[in-house]
Structures are given as C-alpha cells and as structure tokens.
VOPAVO-658259 format. One line per field, with one value per atom (N, C-alpha, C, CB): x, y, z; residue in three letters; residue number from 1; atom name. Coordinates in steps of 0.05 Angstrom, whole numbers, plus 32768, in hexadecimal, padded with zeros to 4 digits. Glycine has a CB too. Layout:
REM residues N
c1 X,...
c2 Y,...
c3 Z,...
code Ala,...
pos NUM,...
site CA,...
***
This chain:
REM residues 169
c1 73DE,73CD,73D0,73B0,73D3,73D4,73F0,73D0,7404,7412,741E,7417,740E,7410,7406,7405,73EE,73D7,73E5,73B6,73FB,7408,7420,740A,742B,7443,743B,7450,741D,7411,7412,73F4,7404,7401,7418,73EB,7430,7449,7457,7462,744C,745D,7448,745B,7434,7422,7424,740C,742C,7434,7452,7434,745D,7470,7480,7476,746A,7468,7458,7459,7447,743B,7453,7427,745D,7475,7487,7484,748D,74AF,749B,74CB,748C,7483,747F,746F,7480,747B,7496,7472,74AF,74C5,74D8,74CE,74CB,74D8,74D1,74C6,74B2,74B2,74B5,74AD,74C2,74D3,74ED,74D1,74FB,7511,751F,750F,7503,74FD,74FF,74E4,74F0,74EC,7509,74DB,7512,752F,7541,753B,7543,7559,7552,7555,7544,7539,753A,751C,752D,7535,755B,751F,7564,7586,7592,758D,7589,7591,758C,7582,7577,7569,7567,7544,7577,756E,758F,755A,7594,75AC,75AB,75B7,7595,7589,7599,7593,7590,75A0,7588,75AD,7572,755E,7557,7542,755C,755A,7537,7565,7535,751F,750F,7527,74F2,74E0,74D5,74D4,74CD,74C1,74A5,74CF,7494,7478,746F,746A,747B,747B,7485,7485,749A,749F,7497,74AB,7487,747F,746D,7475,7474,7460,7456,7475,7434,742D,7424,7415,742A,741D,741D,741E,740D,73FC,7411,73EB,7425,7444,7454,745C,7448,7454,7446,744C,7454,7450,745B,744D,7441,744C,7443,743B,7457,745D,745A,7481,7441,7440,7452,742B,745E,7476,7475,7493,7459,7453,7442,7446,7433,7432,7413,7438,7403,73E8,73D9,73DD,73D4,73C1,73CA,73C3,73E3,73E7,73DB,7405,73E1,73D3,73B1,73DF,73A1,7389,7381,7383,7388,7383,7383,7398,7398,739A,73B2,7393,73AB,73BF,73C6,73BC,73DC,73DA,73CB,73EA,73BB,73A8,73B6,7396,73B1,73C3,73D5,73D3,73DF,73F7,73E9,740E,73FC,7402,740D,7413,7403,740A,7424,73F9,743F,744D,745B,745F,744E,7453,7474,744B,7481,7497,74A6,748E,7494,74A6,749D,7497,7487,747E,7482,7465,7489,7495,74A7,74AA,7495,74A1,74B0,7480,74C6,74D5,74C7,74F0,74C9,74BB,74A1,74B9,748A,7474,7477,745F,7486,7490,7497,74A7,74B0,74B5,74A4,74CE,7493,7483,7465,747E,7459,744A,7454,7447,746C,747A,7490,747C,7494,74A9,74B9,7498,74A9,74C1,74CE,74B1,74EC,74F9,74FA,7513,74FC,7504,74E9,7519,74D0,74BB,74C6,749C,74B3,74BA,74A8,74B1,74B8,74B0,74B4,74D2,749F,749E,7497,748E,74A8,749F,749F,74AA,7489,7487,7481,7472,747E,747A,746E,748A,7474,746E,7479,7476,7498,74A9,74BA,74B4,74C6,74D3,74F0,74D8,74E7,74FB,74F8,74F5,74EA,74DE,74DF,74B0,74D5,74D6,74F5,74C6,7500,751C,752D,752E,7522,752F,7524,7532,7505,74F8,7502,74BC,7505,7518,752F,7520,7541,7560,755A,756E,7548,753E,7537,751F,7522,751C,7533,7508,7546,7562,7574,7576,7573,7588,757D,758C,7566,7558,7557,753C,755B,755E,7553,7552,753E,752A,753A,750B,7544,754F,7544,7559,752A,751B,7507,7511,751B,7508,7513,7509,74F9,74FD,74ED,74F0,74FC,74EE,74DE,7506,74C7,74B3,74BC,7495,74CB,74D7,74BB,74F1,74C3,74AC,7494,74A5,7494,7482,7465,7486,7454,743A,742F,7427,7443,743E,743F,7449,745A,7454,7445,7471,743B,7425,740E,741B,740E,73F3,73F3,73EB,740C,741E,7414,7458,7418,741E,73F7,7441,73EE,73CF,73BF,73CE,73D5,73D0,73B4,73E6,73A6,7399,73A0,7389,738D,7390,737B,73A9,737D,7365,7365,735D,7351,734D,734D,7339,7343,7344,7327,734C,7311,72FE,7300,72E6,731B,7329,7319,731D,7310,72FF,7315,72E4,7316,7329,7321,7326,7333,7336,7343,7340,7345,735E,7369,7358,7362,736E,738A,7353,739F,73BE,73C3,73D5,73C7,73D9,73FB,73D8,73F2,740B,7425,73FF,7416,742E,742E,744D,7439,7438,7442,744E,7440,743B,7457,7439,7467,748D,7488,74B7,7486,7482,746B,747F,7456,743D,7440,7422,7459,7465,7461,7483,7471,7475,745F,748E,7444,742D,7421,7420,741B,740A,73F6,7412,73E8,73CA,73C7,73C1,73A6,739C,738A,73AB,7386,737F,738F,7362,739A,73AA,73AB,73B7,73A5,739E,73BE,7392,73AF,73C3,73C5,73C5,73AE,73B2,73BA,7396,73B6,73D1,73C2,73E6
c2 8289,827B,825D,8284,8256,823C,8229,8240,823F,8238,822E,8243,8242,823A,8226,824A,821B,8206,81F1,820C,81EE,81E0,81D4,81E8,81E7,81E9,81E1,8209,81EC,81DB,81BC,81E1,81B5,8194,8180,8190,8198,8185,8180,8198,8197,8195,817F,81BB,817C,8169,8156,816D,814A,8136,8129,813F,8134,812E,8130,812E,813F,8133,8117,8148,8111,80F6,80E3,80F2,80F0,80CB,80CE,80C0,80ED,80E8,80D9,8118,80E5,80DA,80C0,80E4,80A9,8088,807D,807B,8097,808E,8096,8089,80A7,80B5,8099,80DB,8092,8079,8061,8077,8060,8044,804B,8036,8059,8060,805D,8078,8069,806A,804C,8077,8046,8020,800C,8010,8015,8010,8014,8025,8025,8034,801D,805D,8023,8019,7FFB,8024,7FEB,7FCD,7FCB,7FB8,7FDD,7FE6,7FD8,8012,7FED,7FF3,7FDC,800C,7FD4,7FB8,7FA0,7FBE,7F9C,7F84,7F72,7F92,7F5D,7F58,7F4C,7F49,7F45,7F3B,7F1C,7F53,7F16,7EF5,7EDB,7EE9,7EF3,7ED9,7EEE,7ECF,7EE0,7EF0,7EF7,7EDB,7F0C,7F1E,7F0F,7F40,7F0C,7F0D,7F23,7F03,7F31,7F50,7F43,7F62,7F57,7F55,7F54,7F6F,7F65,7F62,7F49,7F74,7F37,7F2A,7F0E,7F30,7F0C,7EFB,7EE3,7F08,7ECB,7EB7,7EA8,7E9C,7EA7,7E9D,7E80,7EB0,7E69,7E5A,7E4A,7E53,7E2E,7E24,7E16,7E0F,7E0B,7E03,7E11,7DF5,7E2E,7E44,7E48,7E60,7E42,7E4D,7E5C,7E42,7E6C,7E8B,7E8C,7EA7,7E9E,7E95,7EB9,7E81,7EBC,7ED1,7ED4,7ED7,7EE9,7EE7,7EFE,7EEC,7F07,7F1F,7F0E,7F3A,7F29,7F1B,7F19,7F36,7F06,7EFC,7F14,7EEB,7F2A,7F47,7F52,7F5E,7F49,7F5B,7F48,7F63,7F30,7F1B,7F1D,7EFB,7F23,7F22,7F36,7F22,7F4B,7F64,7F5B,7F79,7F52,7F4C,7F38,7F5B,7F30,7F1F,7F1A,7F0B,7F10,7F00,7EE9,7EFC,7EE6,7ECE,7EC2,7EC3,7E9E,7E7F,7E85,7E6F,7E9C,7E99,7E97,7EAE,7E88,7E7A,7E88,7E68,7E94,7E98,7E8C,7E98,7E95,7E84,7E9A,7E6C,7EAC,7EC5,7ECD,7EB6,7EDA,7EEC,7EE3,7F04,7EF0,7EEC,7ED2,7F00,7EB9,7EA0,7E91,7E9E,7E9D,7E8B,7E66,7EA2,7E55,7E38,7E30,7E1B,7E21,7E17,7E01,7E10,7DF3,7DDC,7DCC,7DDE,7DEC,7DE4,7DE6,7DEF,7DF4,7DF7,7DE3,7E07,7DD2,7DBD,7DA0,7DB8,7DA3,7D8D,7D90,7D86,7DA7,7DB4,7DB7,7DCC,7DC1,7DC0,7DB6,7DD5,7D9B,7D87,7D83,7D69,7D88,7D88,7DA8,7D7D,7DA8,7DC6,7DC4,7DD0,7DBD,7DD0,7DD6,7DBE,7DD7,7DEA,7E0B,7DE5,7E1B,7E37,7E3E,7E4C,7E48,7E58,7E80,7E4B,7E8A,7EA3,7EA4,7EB1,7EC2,7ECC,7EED,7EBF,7EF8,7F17,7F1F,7F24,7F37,7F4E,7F5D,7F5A,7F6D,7F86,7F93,7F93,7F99,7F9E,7F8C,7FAA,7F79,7F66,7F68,7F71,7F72,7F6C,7F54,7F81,7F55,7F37,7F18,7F3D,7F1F,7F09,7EFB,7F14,7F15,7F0D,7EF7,7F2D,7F02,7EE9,7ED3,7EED,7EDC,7EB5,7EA5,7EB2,7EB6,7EA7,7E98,7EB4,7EAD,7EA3,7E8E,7EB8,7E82,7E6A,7E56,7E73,7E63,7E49,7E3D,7E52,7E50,7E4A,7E33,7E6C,7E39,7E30,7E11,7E44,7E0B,7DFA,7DDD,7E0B,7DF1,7DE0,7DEE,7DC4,7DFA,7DFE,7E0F,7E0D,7E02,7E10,7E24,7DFE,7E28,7E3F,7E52,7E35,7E5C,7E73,7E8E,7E70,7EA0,7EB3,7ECE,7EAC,7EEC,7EFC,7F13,7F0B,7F0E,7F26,7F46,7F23,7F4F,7F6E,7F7D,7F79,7F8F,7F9B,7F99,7F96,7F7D,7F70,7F70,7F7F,7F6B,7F73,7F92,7F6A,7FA9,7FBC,7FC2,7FC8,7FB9,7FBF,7FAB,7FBE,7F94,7F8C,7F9E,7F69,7FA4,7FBA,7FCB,7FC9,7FD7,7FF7,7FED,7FF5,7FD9,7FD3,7FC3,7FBA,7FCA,7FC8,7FAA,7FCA,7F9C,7F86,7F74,7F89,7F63,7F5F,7F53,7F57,7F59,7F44,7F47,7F4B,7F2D,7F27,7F26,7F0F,7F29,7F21,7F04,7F2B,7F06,7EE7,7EDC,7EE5,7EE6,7ED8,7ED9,7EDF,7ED3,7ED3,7EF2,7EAF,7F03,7F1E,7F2B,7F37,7F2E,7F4D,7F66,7F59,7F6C,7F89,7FA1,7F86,7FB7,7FCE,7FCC,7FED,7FC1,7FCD,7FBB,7FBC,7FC7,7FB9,7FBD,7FC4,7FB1,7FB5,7FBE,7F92,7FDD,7FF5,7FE9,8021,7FDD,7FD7,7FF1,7FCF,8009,801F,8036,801B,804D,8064,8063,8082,805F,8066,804A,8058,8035,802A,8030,8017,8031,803A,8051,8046,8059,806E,8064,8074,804E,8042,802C,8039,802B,8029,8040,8024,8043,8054,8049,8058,8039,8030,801B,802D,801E,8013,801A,8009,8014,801F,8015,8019,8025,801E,801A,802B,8007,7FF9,7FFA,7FE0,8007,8005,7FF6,8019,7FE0,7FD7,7FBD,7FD9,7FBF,7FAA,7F90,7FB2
c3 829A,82AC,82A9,82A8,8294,8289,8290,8269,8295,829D,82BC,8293,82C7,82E7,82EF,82F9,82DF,82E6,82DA,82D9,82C6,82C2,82D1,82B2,82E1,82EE,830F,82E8,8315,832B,832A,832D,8313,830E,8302,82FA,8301,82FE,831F,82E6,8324,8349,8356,8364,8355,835F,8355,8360,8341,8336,8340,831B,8343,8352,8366,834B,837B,8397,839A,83A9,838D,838B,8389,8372,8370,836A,8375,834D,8382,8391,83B3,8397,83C0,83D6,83D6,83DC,83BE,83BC,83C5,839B,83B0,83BC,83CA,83B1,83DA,83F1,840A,83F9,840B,8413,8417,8412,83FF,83FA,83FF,83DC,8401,8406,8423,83FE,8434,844B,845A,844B,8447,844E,8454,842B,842B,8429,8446,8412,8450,845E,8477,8464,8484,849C,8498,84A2,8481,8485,847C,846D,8478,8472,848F,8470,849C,84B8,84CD,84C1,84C4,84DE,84CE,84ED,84C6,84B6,84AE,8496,84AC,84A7,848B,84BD,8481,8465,8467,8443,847C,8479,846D,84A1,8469,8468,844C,8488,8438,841D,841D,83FF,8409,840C,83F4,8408,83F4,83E5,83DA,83EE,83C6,83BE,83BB,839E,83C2,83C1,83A2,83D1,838D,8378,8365,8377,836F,8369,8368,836E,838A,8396,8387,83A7,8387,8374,8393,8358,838C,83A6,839A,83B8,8395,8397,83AC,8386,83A5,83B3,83CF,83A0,83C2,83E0,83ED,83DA,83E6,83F2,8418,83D9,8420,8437,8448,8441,8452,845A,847A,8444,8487,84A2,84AC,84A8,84C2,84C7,84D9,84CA,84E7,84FA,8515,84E6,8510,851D,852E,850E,8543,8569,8555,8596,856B,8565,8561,857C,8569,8568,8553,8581,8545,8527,851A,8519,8518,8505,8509,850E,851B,8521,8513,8539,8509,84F7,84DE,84F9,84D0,84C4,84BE,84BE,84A8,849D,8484,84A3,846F,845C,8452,845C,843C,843E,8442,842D,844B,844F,845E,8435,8471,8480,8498,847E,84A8,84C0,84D8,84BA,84EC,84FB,850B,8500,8511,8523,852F,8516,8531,854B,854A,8572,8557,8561,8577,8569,858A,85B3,85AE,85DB,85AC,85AF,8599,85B6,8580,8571,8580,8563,8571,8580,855F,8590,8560,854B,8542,8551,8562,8562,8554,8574,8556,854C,8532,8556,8528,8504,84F5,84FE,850C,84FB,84FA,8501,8514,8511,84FC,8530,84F8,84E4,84C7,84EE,84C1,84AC,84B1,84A1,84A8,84A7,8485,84B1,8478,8460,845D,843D,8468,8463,844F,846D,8437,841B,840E,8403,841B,840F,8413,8421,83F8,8401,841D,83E6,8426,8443,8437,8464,8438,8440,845C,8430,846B,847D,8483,848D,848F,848F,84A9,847B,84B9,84C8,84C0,84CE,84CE,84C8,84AC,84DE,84A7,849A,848C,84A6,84A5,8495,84AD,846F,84C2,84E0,84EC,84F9,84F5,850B,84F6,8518,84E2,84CF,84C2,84B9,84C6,84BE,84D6,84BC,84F5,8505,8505,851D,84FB,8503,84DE,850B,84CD,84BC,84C1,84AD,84CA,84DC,84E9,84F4,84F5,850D,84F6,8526,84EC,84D6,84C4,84C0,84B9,84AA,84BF,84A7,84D1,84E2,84E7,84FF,84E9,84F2,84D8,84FA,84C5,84AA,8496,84A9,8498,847E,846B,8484,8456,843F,8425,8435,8427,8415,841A,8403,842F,8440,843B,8462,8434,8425,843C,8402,8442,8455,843F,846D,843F,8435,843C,8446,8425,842A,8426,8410,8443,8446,845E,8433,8454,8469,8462,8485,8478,846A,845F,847C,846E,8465,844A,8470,8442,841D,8413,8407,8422,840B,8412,840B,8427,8420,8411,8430,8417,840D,83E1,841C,83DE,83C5,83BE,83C3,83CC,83C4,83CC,83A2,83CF,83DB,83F4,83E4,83ED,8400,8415,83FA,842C,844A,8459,8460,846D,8476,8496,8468,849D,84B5,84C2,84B8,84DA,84E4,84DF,8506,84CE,84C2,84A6,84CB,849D,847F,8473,8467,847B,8465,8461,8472,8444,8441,8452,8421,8460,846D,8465,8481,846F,846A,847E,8465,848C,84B2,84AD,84DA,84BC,84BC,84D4,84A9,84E7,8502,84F9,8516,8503,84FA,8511,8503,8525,8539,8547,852B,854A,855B,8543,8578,854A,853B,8523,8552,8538,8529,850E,854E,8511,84FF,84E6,850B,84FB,84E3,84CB,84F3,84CE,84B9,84A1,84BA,849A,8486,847F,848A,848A,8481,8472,8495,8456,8441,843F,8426,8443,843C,8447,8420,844C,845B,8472,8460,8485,849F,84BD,84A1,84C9,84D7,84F5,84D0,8507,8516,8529,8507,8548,855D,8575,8565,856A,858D,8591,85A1,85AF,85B5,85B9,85D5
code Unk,Unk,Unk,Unk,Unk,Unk,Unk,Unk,Unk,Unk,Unk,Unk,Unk,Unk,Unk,Unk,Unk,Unk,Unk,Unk,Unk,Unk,Unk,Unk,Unk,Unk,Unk,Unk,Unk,Unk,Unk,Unk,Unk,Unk,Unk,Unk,Unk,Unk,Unk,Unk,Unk,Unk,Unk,Unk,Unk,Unk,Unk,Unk,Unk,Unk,Unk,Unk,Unk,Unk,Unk,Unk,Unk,Unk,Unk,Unk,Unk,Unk,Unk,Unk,Unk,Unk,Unk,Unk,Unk,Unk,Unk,Unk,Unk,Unk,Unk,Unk,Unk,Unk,Unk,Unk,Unk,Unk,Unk,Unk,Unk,Unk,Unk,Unk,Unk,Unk,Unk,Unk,Unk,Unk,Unk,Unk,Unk,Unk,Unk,Unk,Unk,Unk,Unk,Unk,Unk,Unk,Unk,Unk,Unk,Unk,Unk,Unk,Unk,Unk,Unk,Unk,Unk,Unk,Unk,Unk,Unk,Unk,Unk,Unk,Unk,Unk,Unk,Unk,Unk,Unk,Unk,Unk,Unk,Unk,Unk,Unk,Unk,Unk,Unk,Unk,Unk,Unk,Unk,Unk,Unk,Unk,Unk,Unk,Unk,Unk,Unk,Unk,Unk,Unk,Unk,Unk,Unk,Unk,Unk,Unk,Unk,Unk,Unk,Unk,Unk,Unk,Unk,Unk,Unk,Unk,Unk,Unk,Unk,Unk,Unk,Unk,Unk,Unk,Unk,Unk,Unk,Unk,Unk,Unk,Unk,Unk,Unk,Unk,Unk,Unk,Unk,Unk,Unk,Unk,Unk,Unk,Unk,Unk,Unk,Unk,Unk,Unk,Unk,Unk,Unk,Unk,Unk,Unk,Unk,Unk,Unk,Unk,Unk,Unk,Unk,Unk,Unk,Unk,Unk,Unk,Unk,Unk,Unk,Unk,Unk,Unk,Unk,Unk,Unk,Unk,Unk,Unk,Unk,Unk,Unk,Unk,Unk,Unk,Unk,Unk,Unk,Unk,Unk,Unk,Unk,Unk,Unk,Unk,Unk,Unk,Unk,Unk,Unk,Unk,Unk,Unk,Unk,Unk,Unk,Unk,Unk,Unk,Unk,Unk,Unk,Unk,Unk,Unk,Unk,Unk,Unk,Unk,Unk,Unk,Unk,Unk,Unk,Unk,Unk,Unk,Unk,Unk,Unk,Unk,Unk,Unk,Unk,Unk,Unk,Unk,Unk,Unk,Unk,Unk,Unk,Unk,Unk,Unk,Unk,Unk,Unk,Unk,Unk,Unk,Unk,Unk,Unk,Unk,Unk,Unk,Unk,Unk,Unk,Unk,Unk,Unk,Unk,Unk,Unk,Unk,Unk,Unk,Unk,Unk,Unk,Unk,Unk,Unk,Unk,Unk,Unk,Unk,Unk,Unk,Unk,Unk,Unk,Unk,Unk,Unk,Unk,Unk,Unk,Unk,Unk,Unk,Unk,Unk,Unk,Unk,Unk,Unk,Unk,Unk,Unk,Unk,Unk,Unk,Unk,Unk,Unk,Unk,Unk,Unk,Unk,Unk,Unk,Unk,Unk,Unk,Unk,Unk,Unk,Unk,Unk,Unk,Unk,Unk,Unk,Unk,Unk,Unk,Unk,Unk,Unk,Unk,Unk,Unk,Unk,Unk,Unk,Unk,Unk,Unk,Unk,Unk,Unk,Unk,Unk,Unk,Unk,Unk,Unk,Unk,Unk,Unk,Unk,Unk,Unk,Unk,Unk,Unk,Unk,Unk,Unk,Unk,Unk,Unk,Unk,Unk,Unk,Unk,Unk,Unk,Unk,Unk,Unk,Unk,Unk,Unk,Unk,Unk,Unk,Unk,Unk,Unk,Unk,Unk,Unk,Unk,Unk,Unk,Unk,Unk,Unk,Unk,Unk,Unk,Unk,Unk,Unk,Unk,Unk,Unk,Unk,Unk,Unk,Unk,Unk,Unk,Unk,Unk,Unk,Unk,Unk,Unk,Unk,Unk,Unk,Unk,Unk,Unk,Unk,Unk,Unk,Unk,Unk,Unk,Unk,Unk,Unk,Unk,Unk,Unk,Unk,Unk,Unk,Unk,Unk,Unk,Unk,Unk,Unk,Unk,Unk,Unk,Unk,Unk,Unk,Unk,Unk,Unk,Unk,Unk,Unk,Unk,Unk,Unk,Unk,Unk,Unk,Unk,Unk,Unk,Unk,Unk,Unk,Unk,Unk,Unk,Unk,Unk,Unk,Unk,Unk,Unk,Unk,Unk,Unk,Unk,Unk,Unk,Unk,Unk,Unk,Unk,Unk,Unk,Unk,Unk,Unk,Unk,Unk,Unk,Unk,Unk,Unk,Unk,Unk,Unk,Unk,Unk,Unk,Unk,Unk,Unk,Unk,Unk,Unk,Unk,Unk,Unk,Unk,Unk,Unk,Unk,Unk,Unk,Unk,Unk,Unk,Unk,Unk,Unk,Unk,Unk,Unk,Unk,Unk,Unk,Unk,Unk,Unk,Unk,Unk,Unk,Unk,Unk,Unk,Unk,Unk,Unk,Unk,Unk,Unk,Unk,Unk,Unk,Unk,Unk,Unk,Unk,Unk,Unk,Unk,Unk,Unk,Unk,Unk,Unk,Unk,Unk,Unk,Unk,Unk,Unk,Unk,Unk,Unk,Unk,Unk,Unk,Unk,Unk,Unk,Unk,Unk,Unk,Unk,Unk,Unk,Unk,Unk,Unk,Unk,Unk,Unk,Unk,Unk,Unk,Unk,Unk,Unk,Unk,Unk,Unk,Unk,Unk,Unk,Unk,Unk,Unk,Unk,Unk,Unk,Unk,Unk,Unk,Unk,Unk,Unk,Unk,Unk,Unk,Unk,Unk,Unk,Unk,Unk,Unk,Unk,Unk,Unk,Unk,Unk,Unk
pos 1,1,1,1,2,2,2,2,3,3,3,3,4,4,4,4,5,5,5,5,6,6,6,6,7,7,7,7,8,8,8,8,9,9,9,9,10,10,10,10,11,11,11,11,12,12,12,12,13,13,13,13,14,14,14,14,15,15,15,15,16,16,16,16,17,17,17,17,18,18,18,18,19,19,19,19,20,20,20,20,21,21,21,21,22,22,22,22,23,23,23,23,24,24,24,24,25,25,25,25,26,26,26,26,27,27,27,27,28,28,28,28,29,29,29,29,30,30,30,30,31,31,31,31,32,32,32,32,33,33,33,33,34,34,34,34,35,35,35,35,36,36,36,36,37,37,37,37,38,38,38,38,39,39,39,39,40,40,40,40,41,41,41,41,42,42,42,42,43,43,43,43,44,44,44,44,45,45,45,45,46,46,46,46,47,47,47,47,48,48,48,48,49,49,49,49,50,50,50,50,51,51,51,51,52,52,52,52,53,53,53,53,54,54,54,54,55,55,55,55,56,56,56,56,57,57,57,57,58,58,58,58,59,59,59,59,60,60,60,60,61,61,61,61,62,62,62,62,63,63,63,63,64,64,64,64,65,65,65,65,66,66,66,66,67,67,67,67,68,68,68,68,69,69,69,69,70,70,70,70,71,71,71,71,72,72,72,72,73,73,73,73,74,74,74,74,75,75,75,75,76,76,76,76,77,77,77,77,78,78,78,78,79,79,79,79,80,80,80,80,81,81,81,81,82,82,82,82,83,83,83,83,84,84,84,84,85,85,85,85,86,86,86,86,87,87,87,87,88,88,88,88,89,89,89,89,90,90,90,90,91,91,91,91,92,92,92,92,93,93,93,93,94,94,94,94,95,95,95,95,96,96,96,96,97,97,97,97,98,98,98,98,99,99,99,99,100,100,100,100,101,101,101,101,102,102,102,102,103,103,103,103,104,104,104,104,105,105,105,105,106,106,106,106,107,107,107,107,108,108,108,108,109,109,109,109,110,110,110,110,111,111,111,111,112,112,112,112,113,113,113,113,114,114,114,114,115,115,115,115,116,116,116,116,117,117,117,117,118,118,118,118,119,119,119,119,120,120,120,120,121,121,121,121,122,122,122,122,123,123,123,123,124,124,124,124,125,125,125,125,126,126,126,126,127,127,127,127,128,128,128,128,129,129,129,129,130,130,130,130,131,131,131,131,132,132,132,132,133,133,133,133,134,134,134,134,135,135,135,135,136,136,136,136,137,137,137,137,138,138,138,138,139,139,139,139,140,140,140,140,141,141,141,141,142,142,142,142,143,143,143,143,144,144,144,144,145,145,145,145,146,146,146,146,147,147,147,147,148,148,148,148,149,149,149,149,150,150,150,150,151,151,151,151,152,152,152,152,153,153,153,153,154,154,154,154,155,155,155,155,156,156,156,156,157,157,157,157,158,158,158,158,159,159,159,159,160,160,160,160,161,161,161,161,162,162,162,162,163,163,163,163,164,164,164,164,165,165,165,165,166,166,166,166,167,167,167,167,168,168,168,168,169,169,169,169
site N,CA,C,CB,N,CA,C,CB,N,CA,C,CB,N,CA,C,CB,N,CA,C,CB,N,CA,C,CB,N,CA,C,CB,N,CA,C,CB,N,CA,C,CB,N,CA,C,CB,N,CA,C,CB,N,CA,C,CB,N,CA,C,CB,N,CA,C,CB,N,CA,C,CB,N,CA,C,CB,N,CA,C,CB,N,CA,C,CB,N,CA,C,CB,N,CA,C,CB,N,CA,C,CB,N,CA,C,CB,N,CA,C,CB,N,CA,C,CB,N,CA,C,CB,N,CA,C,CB,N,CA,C,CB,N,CA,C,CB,N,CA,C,CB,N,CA,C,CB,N,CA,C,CB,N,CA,C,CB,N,CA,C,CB,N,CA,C,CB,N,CA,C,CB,N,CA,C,CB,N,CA,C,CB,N,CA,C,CB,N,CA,C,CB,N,CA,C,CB,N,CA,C,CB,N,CA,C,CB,N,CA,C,CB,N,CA,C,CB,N,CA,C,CB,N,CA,C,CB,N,CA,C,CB,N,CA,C,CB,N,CA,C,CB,N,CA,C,CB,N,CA,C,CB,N,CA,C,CB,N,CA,C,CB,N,CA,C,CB,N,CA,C,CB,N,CA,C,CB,N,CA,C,CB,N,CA,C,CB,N,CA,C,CB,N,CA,C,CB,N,CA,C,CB,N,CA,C,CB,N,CA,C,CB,N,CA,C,CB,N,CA,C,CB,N,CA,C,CB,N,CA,C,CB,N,CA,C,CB,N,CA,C,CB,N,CA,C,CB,N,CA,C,CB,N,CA,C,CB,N,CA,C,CB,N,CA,C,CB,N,CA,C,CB,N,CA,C,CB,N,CA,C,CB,N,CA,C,CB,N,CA,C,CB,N,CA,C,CB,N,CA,C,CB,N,CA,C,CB,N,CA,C,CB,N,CA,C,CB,N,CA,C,CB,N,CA,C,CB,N,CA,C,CB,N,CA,C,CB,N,CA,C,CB,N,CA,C,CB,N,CA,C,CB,N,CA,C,CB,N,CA,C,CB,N,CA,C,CB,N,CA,C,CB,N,CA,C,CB,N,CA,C,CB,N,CA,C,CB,N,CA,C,CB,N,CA,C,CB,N,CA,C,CB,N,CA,C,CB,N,CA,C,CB,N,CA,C,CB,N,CA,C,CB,N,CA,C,CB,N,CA,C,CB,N,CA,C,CB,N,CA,C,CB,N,CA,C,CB,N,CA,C,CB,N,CA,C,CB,N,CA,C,CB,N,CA,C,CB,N,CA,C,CB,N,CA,C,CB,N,CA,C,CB,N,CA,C,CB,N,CA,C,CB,N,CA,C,CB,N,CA,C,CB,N,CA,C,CB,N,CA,C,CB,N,CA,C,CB,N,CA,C,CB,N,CA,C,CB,N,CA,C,CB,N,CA,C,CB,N,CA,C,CB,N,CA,C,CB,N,CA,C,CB,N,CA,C,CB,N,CA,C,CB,N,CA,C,CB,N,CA,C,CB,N,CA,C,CB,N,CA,C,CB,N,CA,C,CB,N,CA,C,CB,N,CA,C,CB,N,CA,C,CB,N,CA,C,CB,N,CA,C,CB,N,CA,C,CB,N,CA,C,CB,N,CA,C,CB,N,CA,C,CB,N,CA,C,CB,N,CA,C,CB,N,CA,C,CB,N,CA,C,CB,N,CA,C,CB,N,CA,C,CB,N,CA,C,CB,N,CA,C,CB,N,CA,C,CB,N,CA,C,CB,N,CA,C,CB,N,CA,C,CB,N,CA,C,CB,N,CA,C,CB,N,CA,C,CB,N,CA,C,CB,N,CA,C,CB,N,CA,C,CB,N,CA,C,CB,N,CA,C,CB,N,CA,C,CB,N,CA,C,CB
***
C-alpha cells in the first residue's frame, strides 16, 4: 500500500516539474521560430533593474492598460513613433529594455531603435508573460499590483501560467 501511495506522489511530482518544462520548451521553440534574436535577449532572471534602466512597453495601449511592468513606458506597436523616442530619450547608450507579450513585437521596435542609433537595447525573453510566468509583479494604469495580463487572444494566452487572463480588445 505504501508503495502505490509512493509511486502516486512520484508521478505527481513529476508531472509538476516536467509541465514547467514542457512550457518553457514550448516558449523556447516558438520565440525559435519568430524571432530572429537580432536584438539580444534579457532573462527575467537575470534582469538588473536599476534606476537608468529604461523599459519600453511595445504592446498596443489595451494590453498596457491591464497591465504593465512598473516604470515602463508605453510606445505602442502599429503607432509606435521613433520620433517621439528620440526626442524623450535622447541619450542612446542608456540601457533600453523592451517587452510584449513574449518577446515578438518587441524584437522589431528594438530593430528600429538599433537602427536609429541606440546601442544598449536589450528584448525581454518571454515578455511580460514570463515575468508573470516567473512570479513577477505588474501593474495597472493606477500603478496597483494586479494578476490580470492582457493574454492578447486565446493561441497566445497558452503560454501564460499565472495570473488572470484578460481578452479584450
């Protein structure tokens, strides 16, 4: 008997840890595939936030209104302006982070920012999902920590694990 109850909580045990990295795997593959990694990756784990770090949200205004990274900046996707970047942030060799959802959309408004000059711009792997995914806080547009994440639409919201997940447009 002791044994089965043993052999239960080893299989449950590791559906837990293989499912973390069946997810990340998942993640892996997909930023593999869509991603050209021209705008080198930041790890959430890795990540040092201080105070000259600035972080560049890159998603449409209704994802950012859900939530957000604290101190980051809105400068949108389809309306992304260059223009207003460089006249707002004028010294390029500050660190620039930027994120999405994943780490798609952020990767081209990097490419723009690279091209434009800014030489220490780094794309949040993952995006804001793994900073959630990884326990991470965020806030709304009256700065409160939330759970809610704008999933973007279902096919994406996969690779959201935590949180609460938010569909609208």
């Amino acid at each position: 008997m002791k044994s089965s109850k043993r052999f239960l909580l080893y299989i449950l045990i590791s559906f837990i840890f293989s499912s973390g990295v069946f997810a990340q795997k998942k993640l892996d593959k997909t930023l593999r595939k869509l991603n050209k990694q021209s705008v080198p990756y930041a790890y959430v784990n890795d990540l040092e936030l201080t105070e000259n770090l600035i972080i560049f949200d890159t998603r449409e205004k209704a994802e950012f209104d859900v939530s957000h990274i604290k101190k980051s900046v809105w400068v949108g996707y389809e309306k992304f302006e260059l223009e207003t970047v460089i006249n707002n942030f004028s010294d390029k060799n500050e660190p620039i982070l930027v994120y999405c959802s994943i780490g798609v959309r952020s990767e081209d408004i990097g490419e723009k920012l690279q091209k434009a000059g800014y030489t220490n711009v780094k794309n949040l792997y993952g995006g804001i999902f793994e900073w959630k995914n990884q326990g991470l806080e965020v806030f709304n547009n009256a700065e409160v920590a939330t759970d809610s994440i704008h999933a973007f639409d279902k096919y994406w919201g996969k690779l959201l694990h935590e949180g609460i997940k938010i569909y609208k447009k």
